[in-house]
KEMI-664267 format. One record per residue (C-alpha): x, y, z; residue in one letter; chain; residue number from 1. Coordinates in pm, 1 decimal, padded with zeros to 6 digits. Layout:
KEMI-664267
+----------+----------+----------+------+-------+------+
!       xx !       yy !       zz ! nuvo ! lumfi ! volo !
+----------+----------+----------+------+-------+------+
!        X !        Y !        Z !    A !     A !  NUM !
...
+----------+----------+----------+------+-------+------+
***
This chain:
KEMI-664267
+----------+----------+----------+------+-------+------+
!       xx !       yy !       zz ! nuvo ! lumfi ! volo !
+----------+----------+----------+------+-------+------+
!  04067.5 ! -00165.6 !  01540.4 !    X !     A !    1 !
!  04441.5 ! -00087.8 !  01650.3 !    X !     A !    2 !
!  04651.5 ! -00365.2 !  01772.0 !    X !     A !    3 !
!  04575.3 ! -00381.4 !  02160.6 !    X !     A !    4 !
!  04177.3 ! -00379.0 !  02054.2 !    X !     A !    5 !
!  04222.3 ! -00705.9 !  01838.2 !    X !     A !    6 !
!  04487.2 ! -00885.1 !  02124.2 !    X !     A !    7 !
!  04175.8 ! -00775.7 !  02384.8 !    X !     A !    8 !
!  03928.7 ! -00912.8 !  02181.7 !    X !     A !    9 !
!  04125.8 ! -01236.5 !  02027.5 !    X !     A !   10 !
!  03949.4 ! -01503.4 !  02227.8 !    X !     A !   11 !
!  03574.5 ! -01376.3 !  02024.7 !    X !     A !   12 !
!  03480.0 ! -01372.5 !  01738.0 !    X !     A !   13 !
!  03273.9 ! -01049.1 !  01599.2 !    X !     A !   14 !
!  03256.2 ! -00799.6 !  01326.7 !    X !     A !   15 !
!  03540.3 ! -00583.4 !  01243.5 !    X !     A !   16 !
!  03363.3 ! -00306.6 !  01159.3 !    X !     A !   17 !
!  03115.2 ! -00315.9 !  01456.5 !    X !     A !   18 !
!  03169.6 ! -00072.3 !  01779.1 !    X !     A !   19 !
!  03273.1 ! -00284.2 !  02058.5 !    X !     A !   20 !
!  03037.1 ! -00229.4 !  02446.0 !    X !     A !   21 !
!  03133.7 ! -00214.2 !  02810.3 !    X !     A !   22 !
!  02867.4 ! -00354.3 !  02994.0 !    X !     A !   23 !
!  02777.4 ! -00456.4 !  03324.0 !    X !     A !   24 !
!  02619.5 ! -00329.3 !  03689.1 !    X !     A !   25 !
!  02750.3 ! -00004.0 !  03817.4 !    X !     A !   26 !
!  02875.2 ! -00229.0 !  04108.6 !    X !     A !   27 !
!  02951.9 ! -00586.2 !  04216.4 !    X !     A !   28 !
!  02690.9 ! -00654.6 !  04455.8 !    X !     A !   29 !
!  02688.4 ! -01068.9 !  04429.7 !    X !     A !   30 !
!  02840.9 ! -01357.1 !  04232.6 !    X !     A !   31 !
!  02568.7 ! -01470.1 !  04074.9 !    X !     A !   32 !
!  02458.9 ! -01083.3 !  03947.2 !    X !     A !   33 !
!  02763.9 ! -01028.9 !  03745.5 !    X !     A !   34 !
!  02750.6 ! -01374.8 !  03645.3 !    X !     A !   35 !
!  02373.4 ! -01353.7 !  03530.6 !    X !     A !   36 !
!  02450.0 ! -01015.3 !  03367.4 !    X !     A !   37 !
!  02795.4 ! -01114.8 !  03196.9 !    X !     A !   38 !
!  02666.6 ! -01421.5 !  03044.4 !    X !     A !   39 !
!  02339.0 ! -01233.0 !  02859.4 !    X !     A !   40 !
!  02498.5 ! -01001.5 !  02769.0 !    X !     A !   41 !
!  02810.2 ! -01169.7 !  02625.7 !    X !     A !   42 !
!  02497.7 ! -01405.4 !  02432.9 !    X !     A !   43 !
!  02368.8 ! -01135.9 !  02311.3 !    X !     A !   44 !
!  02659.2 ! -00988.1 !  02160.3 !    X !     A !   45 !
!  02779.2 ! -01279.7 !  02050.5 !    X !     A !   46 !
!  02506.6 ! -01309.3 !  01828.1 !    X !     A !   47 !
!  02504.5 ! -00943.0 !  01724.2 !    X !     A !   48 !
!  02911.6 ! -00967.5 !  01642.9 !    X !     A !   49 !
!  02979.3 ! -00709.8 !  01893.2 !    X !     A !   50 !
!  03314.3 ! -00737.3 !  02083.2 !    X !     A !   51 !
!  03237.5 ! -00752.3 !  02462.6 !    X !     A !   52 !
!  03410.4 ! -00612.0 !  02784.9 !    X !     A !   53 !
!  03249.8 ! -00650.7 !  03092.4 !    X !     A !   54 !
!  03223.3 ! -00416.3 !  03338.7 !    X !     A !   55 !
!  03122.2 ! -00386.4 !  03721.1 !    X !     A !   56 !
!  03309.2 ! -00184.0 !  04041.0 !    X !     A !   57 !
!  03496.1 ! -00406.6 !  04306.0 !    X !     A !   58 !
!  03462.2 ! -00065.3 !  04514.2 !    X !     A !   59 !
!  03254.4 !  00268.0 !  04471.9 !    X !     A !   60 !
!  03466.0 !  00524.7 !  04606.7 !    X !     A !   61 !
!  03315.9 !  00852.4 !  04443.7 !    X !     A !   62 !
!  02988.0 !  00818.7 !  04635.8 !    X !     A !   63 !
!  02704.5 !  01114.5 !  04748.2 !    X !     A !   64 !
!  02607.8 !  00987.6 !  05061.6 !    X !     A !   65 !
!  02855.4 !  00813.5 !  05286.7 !    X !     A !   66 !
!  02580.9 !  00529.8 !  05382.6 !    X !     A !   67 !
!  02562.9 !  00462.1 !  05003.4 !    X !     A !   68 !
!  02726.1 !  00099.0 !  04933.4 !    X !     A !   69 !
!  03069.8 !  00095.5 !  04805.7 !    X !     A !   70 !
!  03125.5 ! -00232.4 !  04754.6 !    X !     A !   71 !
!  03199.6 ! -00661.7 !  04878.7 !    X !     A !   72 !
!  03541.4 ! -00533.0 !  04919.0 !    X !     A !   73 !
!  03848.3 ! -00491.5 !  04690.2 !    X !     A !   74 !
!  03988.1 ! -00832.3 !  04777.3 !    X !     A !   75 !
!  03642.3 ! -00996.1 !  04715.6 !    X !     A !   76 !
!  03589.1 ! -00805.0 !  04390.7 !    X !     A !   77 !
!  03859.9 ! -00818.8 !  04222.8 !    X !     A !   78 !
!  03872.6 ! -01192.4 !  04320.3 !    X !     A !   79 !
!  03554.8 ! -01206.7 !  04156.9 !    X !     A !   80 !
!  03563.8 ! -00999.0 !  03840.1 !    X !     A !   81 !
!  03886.4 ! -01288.1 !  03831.2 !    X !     A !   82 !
!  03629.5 ! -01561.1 !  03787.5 !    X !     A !   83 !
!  03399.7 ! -01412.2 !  03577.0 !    X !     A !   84 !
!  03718.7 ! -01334.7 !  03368.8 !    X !     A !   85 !
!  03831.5 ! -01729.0 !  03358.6 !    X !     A !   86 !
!  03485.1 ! -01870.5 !  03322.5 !    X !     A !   87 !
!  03338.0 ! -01687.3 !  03040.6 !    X !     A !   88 !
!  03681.0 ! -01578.3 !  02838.1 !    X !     A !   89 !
!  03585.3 ! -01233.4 !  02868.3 !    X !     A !   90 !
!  03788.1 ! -00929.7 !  02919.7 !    X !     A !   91 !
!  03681.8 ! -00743.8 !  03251.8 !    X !     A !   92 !
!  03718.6 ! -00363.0 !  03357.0 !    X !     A !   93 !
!  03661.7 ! -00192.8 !  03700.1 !    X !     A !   94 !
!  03775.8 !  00163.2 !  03832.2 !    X !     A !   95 !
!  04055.4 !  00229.5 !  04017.3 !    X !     A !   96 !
!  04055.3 !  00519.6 !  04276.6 !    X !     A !   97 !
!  04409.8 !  00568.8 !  04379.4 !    X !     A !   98 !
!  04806.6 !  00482.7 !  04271.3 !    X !     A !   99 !
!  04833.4 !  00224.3 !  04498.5 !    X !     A !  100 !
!  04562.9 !  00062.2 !  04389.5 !    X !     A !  101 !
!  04692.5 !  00012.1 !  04028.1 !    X !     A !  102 !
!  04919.6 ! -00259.1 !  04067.2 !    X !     A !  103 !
!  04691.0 ! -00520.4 !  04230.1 !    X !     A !  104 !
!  04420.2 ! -00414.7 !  04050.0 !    X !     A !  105 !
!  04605.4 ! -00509.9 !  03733.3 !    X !     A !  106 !
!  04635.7 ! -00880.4 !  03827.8 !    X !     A !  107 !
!  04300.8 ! -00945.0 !  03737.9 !    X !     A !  108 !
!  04190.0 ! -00662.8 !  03475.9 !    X !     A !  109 !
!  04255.8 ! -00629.0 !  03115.0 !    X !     A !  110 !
!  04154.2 ! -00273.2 !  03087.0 !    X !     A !  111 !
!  04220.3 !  00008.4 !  03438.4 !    X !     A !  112 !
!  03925.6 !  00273.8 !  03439.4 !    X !     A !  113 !
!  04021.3 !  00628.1 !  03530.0 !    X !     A !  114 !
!  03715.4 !  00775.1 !  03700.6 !    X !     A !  115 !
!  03598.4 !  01134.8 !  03536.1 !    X !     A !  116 !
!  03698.9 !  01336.8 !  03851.2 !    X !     A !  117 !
!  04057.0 !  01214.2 !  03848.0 !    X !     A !  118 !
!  04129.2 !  01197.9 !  03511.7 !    X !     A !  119 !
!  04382.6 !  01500.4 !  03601.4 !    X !     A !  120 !
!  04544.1 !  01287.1 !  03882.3 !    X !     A !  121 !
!  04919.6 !  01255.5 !  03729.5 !    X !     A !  122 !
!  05014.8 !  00966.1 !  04020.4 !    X !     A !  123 !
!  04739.5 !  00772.0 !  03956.4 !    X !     A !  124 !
!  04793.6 !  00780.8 !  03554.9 !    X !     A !  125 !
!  05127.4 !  00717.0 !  03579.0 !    X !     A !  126 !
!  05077.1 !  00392.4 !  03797.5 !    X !     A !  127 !
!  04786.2 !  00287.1 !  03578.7 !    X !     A !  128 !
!  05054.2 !  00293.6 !  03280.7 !    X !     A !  129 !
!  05327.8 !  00147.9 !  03446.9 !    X !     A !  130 !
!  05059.2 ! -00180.9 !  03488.1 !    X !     A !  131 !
!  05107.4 ! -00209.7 !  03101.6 !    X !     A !  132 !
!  04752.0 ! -00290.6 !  03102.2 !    X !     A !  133 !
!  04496.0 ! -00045.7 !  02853.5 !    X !     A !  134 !
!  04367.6 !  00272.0 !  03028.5 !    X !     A !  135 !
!  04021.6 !  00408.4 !  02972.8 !    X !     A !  136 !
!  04045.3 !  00749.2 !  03083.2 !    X !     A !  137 !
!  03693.2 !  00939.8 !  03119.6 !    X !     A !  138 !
!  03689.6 !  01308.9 !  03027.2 !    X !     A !  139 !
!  03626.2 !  01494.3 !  03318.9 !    X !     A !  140 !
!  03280.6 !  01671.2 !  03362.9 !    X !     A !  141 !
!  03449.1 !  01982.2 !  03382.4 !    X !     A !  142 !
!  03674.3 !  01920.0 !  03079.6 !    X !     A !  143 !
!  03658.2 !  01965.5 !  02654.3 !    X !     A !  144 !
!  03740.1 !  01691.5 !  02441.6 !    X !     A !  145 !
!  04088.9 !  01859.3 !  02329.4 !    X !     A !  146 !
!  04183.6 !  01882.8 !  02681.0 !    X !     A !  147 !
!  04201.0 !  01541.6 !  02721.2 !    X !     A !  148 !
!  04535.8 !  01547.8 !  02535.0 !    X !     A !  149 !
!  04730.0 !  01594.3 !  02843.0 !    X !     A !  150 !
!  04619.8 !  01287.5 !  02972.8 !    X !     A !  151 !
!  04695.4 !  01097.2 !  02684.4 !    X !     A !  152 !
!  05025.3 !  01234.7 !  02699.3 !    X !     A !  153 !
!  05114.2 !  01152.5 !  03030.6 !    X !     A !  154 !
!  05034.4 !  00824.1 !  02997.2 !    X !     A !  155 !
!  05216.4 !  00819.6 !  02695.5 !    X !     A !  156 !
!  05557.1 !  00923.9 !  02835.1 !    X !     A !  157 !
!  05513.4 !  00671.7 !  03083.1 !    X !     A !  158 !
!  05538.3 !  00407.2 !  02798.1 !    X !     A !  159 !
!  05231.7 !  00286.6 !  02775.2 !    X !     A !  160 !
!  05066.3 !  00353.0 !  02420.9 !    X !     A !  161 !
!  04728.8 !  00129.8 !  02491.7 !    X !     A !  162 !
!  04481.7 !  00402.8 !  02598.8 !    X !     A !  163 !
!  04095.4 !  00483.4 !  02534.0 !    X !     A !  164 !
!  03897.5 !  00793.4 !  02615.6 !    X !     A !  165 !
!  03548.4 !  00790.9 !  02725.7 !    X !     A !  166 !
!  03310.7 !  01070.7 !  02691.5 !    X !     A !  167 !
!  03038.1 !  01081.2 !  02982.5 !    X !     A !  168 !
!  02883.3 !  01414.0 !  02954.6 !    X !     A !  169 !
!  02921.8 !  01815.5 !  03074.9 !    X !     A !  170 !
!  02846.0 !  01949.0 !  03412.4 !    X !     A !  171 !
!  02543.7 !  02167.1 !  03348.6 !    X !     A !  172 !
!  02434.1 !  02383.9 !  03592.3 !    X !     A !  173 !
!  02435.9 !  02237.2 !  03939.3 !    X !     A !  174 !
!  02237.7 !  01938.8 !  03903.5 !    X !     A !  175 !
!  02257.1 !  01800.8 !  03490.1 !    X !     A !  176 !
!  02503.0 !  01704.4 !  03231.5 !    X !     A !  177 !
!  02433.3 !  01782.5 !  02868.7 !    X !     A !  178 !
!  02671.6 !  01555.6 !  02582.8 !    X !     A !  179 !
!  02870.3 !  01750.8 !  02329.8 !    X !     A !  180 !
!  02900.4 !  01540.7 !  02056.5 !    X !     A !  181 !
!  03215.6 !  01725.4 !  01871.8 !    X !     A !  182 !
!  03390.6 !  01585.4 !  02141.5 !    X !     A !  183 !
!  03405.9 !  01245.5 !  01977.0 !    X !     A !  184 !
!  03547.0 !  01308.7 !  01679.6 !    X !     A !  185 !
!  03772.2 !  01606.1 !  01883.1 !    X !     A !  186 !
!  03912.3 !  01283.2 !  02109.8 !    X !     A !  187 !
!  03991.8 !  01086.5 !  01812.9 !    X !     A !  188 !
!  04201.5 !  01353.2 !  01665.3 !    X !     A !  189 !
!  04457.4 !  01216.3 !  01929.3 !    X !     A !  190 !
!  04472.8 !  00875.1 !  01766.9 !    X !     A !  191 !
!  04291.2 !  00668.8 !  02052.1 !    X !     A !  192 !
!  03967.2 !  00490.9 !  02049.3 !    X !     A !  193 !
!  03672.4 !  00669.7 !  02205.8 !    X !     A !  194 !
!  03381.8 !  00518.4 !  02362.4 !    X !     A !  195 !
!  03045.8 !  00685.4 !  02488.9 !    X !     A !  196 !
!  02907.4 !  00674.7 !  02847.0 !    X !     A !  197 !
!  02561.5 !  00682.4 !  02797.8 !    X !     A !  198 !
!  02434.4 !  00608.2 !  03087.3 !    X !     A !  199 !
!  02672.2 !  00838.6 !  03324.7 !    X !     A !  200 !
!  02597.1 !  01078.9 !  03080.0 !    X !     A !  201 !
!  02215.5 !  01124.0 !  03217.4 !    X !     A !  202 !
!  02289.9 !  01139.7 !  03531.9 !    X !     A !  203 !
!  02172.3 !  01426.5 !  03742.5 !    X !     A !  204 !
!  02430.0 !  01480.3 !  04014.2 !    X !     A !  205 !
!  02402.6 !  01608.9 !  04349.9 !    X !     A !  206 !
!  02064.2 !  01602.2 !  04461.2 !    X !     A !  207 !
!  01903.4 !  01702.9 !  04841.2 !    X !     A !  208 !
!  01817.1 !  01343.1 !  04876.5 !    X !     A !  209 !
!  02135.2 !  01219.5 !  04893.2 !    X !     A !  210 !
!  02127.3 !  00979.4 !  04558.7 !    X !     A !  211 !
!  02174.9 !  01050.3 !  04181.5 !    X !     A !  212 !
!  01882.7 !  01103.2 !  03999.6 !    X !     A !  213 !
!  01915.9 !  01001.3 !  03581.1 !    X !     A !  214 !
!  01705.2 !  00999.2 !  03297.6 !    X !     A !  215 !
!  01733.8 !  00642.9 !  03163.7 !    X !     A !  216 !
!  01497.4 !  00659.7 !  02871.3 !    X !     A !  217 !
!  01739.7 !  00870.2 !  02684.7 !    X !     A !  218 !
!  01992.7 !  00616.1 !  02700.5 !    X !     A !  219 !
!  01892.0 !  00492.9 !  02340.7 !    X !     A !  220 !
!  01906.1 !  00849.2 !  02254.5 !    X !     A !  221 !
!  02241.0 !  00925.9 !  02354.3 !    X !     A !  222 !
!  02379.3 !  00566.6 !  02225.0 !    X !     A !  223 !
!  02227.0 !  00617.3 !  01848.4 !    X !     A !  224 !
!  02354.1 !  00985.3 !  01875.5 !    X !     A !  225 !
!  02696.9 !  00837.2 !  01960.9 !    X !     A !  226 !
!  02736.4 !  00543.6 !  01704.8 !    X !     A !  227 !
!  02629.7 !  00874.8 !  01456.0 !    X !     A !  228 !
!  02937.3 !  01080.9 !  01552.3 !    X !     A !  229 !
!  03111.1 !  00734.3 !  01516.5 !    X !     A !  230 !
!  03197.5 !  00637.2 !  01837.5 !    X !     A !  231 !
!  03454.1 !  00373.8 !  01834.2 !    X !     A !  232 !
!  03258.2 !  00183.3 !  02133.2 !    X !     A !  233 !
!  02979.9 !  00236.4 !  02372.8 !    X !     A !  234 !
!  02947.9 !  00213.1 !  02796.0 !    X !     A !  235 !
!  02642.9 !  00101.4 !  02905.4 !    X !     A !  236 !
!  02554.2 !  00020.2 !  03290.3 !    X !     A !  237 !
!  02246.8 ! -00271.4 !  03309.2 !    X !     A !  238 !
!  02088.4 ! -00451.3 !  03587.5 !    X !     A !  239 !
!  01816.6 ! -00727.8 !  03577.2 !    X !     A !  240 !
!  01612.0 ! -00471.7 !  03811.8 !    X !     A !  241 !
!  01773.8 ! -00112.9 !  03833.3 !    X !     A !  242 !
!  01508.0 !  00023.5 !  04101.8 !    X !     A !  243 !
!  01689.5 ! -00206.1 !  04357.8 !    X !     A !  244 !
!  02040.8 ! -00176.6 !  04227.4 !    X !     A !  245 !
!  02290.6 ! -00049.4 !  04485.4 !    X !     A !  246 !
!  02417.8 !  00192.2 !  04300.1 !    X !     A !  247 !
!  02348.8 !  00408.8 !  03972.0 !    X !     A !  248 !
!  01967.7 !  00245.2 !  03983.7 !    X !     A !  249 !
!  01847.1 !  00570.8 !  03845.6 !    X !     A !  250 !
!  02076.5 !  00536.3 !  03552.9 !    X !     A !  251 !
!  02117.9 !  00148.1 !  03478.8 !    X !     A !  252 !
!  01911.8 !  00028.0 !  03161.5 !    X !     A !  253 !
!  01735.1 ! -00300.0 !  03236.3 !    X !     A !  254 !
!  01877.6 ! -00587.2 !  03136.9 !    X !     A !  255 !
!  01547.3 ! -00680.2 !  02862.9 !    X !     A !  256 !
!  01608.2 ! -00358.7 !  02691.7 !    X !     A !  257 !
!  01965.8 ! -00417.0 !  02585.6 !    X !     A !  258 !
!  01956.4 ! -00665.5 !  02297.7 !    X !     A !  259 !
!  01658.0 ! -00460.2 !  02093.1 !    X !     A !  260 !
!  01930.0 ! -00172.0 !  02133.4 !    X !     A !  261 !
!  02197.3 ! -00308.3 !  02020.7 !    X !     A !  262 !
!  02020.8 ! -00439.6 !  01721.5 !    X !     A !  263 !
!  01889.9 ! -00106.8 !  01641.9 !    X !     A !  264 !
!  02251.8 !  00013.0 !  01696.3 !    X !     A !  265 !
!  02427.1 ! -00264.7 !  01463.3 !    X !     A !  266 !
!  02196.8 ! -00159.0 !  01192.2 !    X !     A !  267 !
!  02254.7 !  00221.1 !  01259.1 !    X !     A !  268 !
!  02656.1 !  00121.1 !  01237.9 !    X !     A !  269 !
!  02625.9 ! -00015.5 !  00929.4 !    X !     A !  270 !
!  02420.2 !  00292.1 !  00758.5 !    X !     A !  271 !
!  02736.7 !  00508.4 !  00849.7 !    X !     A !  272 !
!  03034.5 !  00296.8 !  00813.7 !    X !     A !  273 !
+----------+----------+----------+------+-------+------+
***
């Protein structure tokens, strides 16, 4: 790990040579979900020596439908991904949409999320630097793994050196993604840590109903393909019950499934370290 990994991480203790996970609901719906999620999963990792972020929206702005639920609102989220933050010791990440929403956003996260389809958006990488907080940028859909450079660099020349990428897939056709795996290893070439999306990476976009289908029984699939290429961390999106999730249902792994993954994962790690 590089030096802003081990100064996020400090307050757990975990394996060094482990991949660290993002984890949490696509969205803040409720207190007591992220609550309920944070604290199994954090259990689970702690006993798997797997450093932990947690991860959940305050607001869903990239959205199909506009009656899709975006969110508590911002004040109310980030208020809340505050106390989850305080109780549990935990670093916590969320998305941010826009420039302005940078600074405030950085009062309560250790880690600013740069959604896929604006990871070209100078203004809004430039505020998200000038936070001094650590930027995950995710590689555009439309984007290759070397491409990504440019938005390393920006953020570099804005004097902030703490940035991640995160692979999430390749628009395929109209209505699929499909993961090229050289990207990993491509995206490390430029000295950052890379994680892998893999649950945004089965989504299938734009459908006539109005809400993104997925194909959640690959996510193992795409997760032990990832810690292969040597991914430096994984993204994973859980819910006690996706089918009545808010948002991402179709693409959440349930809750129960995580910790025989990650054990199958932590074992996998080892054979290729």
């Amino acid at each position: 790990m590089n030096n802003f990994q081990t100064e996020l991480f400090a307050a757990q203790q975990y394996d060094e040579k482990n991949f660290f996970l993002i984890a949490g609901p696509c969205v803040i719906e409720s207190e007591s979900l992220i609550m309920e999620v944070a604290e199994r999963v954090y259990a689970i990792c702690k006993r798997l020596g797997i450093p932990y972020v947690f991860k959940a929206s305050y607001r869903k702005a990239n959205r199909t439908s506009a009656a899709s639920f975006t969110g508590l609102g911002d004040d109310t989220g980030l208020h809340l991904l505050g106390k989850l933050k305080t109780a549990l010791q935990l670093p916590v990440t969320s998305d941010i949409h826009a420039h302005e929403e940078a600074a405030p956003a950085a009062q309560y996260l250790d880690i600013l999320q740069i959604p896929a389809f604006l990871c070209r958006q100078t203004d809004l990488l430039l505020a998200a630097a000038a936070t001094g907080k650590i930027v995950n940028v995710k590689k555009g859909q439309f984007l290759s793994g070397p491409s990504m450079k440019f938005a390393v660099e920006k953020i570099y020349k804005a004097g902030n050196e703490k940035v991640m990428l995160t692979e999430r897939g390749t628009t395929f056709g109209y209505q699929d993604l499909v993961v090229d795996y050289r990207n990993i290893p491509w995206m490390q070439e430029l000295k950052v840590p890379v994680i892998m999306d893999c649950t945004h990476s089965l989504q299938q976009p734009n459908q006539a109903s109005g809400v993104t289908g997925g194909n959640p029984q690959l996510i193992g699939t795409i997760a032990k393909a990832a810690i292969a290429a040597g991914a430096d961390g994984l993204f994973i999106e859980t819910h006690p019950d996706p089918a009545s999730a808010k948002s991402d249902g179709a693409n959440m792994l349930k809750l129960d499934l995580l910790e025989p993954l990650l054990e199958q994962l932590v074992r996998l790690r080892k054979a290729v370290v």
